[in-house]
C-alpha positions in Angstrom: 0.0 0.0 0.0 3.1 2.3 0.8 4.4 2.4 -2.5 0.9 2.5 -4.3 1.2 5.8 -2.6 4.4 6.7 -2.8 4.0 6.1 -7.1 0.8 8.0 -7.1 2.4 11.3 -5.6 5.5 10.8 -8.3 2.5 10.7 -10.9 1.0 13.3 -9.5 3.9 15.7 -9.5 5.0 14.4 -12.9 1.7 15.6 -14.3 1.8 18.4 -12.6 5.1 19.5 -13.6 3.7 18.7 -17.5 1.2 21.1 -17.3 2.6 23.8 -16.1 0.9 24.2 -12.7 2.3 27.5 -10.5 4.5 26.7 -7.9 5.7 23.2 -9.7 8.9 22.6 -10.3 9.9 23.6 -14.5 11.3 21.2 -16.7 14.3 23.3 -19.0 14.7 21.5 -21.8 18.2 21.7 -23.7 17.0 21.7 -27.2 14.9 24.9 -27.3 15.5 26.1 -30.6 15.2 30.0 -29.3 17.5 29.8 -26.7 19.9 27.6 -28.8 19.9 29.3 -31.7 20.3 32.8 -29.8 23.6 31.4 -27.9 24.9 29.8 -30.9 25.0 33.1 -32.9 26.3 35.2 -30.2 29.1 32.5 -29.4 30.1 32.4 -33.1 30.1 36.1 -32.9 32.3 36.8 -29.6 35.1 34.9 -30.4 38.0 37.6 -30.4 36.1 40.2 -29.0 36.6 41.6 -25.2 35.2 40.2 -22.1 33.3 43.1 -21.7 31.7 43.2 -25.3 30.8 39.5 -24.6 28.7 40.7 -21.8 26.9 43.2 -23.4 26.0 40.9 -26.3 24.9 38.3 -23.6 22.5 40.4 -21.7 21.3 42.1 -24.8 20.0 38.1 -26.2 19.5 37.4 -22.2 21.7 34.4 -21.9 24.0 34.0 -18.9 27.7 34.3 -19.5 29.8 32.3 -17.5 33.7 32.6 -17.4 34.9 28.8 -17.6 39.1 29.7 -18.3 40.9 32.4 -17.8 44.4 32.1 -19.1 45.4 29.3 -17.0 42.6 29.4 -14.2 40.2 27.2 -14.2 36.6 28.2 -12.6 33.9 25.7 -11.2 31.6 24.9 -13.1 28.4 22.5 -13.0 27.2 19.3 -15.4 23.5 20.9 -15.8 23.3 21.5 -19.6 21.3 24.7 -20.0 20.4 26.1 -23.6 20.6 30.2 -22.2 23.9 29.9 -21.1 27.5 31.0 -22.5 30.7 29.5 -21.5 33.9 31.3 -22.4 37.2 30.3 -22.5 39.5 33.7 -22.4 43.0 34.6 -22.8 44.5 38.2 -21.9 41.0 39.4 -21.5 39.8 38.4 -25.1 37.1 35.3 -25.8 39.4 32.3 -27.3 36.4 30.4 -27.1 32.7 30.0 -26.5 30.1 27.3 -26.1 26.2 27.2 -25.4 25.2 24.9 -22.5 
């Protein structure tokens, strides 16, 4: 009887979470074309350009930039994928390199 209940609430917040319902929990899903397509042009566009131009460009497509490298630094970083945000690699302040996820 337990885990009749226990797979009943799961369903319950699975449908929940489907449907939209306020306060439940929002599935991000990593192939949203918008997003996607948004941080793939502004990472094909940053490359050689200036920290600071790669922000602007981020904010102005609202994707989060996140600074992965810098020179020979190495920040944290997490294994979530997420389609609206930009990591950059940099070197002497410019944007060697830059992925969506």
């Amino acid at each position: 009887m337990k885990t009749m209940s226990c797979l009943f609430a799961c369903c319950l917040c699975l449908a929940a979470s489907a449907q939209g319902v306020a306060g439940a929990p929002q599935i991000l899903h990593p192939g949203d074309p918008t997003q996607e397509g948004a941080c793939q042009s502004v990472a094909l566009t940053i490359v050689g350009q200036s920290f600071a131009h790669a922000e602007q460009l981020a904010k102005q497509h609202q994707l989060l930039l996140r600074r992965y490298r810098q020179d020979q630094h190495s920040y944290p970083g997490t294994m979530d994928v997420r389609p609206d945000r930009l990591n950059v690699d940099l070197q002497k302040g410019r944007v060697f390199a830059a992925r969506c996820g």
